[in-house]
N, C-alpha and C positions, 0 to 999 in steps of 0.2 A: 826711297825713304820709308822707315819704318811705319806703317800703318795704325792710325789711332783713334779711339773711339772717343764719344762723350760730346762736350760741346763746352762753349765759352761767349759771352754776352759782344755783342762787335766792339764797345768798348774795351774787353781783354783780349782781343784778337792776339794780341801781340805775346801774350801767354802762349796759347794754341802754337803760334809758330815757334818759340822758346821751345816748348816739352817737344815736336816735331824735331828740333833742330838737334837735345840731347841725341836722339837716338843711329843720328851720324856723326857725331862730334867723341862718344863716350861709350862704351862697352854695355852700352846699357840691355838689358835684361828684359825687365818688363817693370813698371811705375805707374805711377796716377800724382795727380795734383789737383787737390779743391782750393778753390778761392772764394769766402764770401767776402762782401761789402754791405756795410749796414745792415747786416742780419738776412741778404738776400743772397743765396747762390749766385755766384758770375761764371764760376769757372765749373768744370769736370770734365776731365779727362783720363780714361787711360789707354794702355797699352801693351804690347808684348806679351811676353810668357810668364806666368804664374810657375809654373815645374818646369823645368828643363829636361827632367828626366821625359816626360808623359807629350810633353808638350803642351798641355792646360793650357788655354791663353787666360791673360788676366781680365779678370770681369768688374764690373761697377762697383760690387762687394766684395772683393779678395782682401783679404786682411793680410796683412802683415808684422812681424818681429818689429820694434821701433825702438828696442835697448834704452837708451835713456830719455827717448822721448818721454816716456815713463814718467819723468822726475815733474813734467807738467799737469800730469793727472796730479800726482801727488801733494805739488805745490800748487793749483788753483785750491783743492779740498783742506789745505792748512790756510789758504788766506781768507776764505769763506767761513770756516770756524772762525778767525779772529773778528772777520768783519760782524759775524754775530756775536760776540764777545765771550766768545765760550772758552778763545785760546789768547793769551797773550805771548804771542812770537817774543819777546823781549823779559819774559818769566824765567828760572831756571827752570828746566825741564820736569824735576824734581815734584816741582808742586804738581804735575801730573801723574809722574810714576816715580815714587819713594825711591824705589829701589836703585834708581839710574844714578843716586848721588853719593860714588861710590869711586875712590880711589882719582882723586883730584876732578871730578867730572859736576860737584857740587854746582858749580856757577854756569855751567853749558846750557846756554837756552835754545830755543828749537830755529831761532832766527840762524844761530853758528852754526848749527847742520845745516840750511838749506843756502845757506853762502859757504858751506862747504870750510868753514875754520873752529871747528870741533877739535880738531885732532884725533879724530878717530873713522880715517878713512878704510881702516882694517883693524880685522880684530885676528889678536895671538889663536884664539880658541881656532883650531881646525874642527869643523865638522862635516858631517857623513851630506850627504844629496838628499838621505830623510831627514835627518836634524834639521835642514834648509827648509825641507816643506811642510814641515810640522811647525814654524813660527817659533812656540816656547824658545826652544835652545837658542836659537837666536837672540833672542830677548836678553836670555840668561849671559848670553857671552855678552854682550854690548852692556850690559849691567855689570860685570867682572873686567873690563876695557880698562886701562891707562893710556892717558891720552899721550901719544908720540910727541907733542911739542903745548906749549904753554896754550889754552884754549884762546883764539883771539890775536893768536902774533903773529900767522901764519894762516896760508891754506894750503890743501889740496883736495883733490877733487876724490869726493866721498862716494861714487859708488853705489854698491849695495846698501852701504849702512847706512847711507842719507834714507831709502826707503822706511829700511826696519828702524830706525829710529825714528822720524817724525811717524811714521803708520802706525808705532805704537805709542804714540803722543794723542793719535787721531781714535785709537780704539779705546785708550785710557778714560778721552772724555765722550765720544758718542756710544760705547759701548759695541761699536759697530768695526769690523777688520776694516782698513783700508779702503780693498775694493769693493767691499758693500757699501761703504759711507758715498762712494765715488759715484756709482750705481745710482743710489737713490739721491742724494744729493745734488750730483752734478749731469749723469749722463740722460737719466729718464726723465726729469726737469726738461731739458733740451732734445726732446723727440726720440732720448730711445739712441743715446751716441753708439757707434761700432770700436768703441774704444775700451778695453777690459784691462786689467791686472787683475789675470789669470782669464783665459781665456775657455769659455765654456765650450760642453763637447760640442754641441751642434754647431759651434765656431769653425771644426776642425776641417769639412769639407772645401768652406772658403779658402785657408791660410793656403798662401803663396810658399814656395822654397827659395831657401837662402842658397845665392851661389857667388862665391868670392870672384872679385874682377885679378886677371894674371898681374904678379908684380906687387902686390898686396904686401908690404913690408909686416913681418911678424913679428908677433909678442917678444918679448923678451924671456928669459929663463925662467921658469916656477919660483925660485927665491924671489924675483924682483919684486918690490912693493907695487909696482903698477899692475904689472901680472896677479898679485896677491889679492889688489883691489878689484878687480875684473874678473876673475876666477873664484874670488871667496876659498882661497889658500886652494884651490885646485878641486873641490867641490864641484865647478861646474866647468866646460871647457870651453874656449875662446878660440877663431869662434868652432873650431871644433865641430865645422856640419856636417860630418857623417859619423859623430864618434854617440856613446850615450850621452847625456845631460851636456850635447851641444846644441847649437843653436837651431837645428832640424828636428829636435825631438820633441814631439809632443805634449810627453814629462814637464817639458822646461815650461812651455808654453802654457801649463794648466797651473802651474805654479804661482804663489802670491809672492810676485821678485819687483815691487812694488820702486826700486832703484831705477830696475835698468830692464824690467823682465814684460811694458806692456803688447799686447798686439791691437791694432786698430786699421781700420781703413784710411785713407786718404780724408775722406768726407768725412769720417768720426772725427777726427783728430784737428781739423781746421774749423769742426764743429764747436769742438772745447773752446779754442780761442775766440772764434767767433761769440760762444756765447757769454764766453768771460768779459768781453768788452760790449758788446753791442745787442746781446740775447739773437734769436733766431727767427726769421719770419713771425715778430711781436711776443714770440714764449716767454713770457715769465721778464722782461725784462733782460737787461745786463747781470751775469751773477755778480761783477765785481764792480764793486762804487769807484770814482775816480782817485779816492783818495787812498781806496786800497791799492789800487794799482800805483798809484806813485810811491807808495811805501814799498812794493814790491818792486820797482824798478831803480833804488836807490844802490848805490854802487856799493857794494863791501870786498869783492875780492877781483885783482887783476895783478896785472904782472909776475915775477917771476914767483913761483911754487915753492912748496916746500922740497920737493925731488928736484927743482933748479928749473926748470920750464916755464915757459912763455909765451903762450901759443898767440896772445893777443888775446883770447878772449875776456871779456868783463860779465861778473855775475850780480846778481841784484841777491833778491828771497828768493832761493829756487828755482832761478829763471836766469838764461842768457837775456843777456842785454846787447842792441845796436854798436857794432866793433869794427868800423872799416878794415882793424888789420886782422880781422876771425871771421866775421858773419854779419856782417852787413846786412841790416834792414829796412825799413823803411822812414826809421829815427828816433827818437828821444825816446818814444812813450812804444815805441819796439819791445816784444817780450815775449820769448819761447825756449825750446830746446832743442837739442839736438842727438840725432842719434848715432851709434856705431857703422853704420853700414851706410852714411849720410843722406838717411832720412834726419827734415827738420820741418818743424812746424811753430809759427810765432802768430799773435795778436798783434792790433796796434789799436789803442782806441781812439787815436786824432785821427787816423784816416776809415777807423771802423772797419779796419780788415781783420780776417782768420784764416790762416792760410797752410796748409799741408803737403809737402812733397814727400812719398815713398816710393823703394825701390827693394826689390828683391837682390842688385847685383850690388855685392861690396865691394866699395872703392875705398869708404874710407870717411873718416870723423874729415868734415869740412872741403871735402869734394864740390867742386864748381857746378853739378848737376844742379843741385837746390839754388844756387847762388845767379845761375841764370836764369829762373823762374822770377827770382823776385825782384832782379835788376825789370824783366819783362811788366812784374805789378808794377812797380815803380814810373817804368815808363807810361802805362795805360793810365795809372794817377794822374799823369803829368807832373812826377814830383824828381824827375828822371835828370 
């Protein structure tokens, strides 16, 4: 059996044996998993190999790619503006940035992007990999957008443009990019999180390599709307780990991709949840009040899609929600995201958990890796 570091409190034992047991069950690579409860660490674990090339094994702090885990950074620092009343999720977007009310997108408030029913889960404008990291043109195309279906009568899942559109909802009113607001606001608040959109250089000896698990069903065509979505019309590559602006390059990783683009540890990222509901060993409190988190957990988009899909999931404001037929977690007041390569990370504040599983080896959006860890919290709850 694969060998693993860290430790886990004897009432999450049953964790410890979960992340032991992935590693003869699943192609697994090299991961970690944090657990707090009640703002206390229980869990930390990791394991295996950070590069496959090198052989690096993974260390306490190896960061990793997390694709949309991303949309949790982005969607705690939009609930946290509201709960301070700076943002009304329920405004049209407009009253923040003039320019966004432009070719039926008048009434689009920041709530329809982070439930992903905007109708503008891709934008026509093709741009370059610098236009991407230069922000402006981005801005500019999402402000030149038509929305693909009536705002509100439909979903799909939004992508990059969920980032660049509430980030510049978030810059509009703090004057601050995204990941700065996220920085001082949410991660330095909470001890300093290993959680970035856009990962700084001295980040870069940490980060782990991405390595696809065999059998890994592919993208579809470059025309396909999905592929459009996920590629940002071919901009970036999916996951593309040995090409330029894939998901091993650097480049991508120092970039503000504020959708789908964050890197973070294990620990950083179960930090976020943790401290979204319960704060951290006493820091500063919980950042999110009970009542923002229930406005955040209210249902707005499931069943079938606008491209005909049904994966089961249910989304709330930016946030997966508890789905026995997607992602099962610990229940009602369940709340996180998930990423491409199935790292996923969720809060709960009734049972006062935050919790993180990453992996270097891609299997795949909703892979049972994650899904046995939290059957395992479940169990140590006793809510199993």
């Amino acid at each position: 059996m694969q060998r693993h570091h860290g430790w886990a409190d004897e009432r999450f034992g049953a964790v410890a044996d979960a992340f032991a047991r992935n590693y003869a069950d699943f192609p697994e690579l090299g991961s970690a998993v944090t657990v707090y409860a009640d703002g206390r660490k229980v869990v930390e674990l990791w394991g295996g190999v950070a590069d496959e090339r090198t052989g690096r094994a993974w260390q306490a702090d190896t960061v990793v790619p997390v694709f949309s885990c991303a949309k949790g950074l982005v969607s705690v620092s939009a609930h946290l503006l509201a709960q301070r009343g700076l943002l009304d999720l329920d405004a049209p977007i407009a009253r923040y940035w003039p320019e966004f009310a432009r070719h039926g997108k008048e009434a689009i408030t920041t709530r329809a992007v982070l439930s992903h029913r905007a109708g503008i889960p891709v934008l026509d404008a093709v741009l370059s990999f610098d236009e991407i990291a230069a922000w402006t043109p981005v801005v500019r195309a999402i402000e030149d957008q038509r929305p693909l279906w009536e705002p509100g009568t439909t979903y799909e899942y939004h992508g990059h443009v969920f980032g660049f559109a509430v980030g510049e909802v978030i810059r509009r009113i703090t004057g601050l990019a995204p990941s700065r607001f996220f920085r001082e606001a949410v991660a330095e608040p909470l001890g300093g999180l290993d959680a970035w959109l856009g990962l700084p250089e001295d980040g870069l000896p940490r980060l782990a390599r991405l390595a696809e698990a065999e059998g890994r069903p592919p993208m579809p065509g470059p025309e396909h709307l999905l592929t459009r979505i996920v590629t940002m019309n071919g901009a970036l590559v999916f996951p593309g780990l040995d090409e330029p602006h894939g998901w091993n390059d650097p480049a991508v990783h120092r970039l503000e991709l504020p959708g789908a683009g964050a890197v973070a540890s294990a620990t950083g990222l179960a930090g976020l949840y943790a401290g979204a509901v319960t704060g951290i060993d006493g820091r500063a409190g919980r950042l999110l009040s009970p009542d923002t988190v229930t406005d955040a957990l209210r249902e707005l988009s499931s069943g079938e899609s606008f491209l005909g899909f049904d994966t089961g999931s249910r989304w709330g404001s930016g946030v997966v929600l508890d789905s026995s037929a997607s992602r099962p977690m610990l229940g009602a007041r369940s709340f996180g995201n998930e990423g491409a390569g199935g790292q996923f990370a969720f809060g709960d504040d009734e049972f006062g958990i935050g919790f993180a599983y990453l992996s270097n080896r891609m299997i795949g959006h909703g892979d049972a890796r994650a899904g046995h860890l939290v059957d395992a919290v479940r169990t140590s709850l006793g809510t199993a």
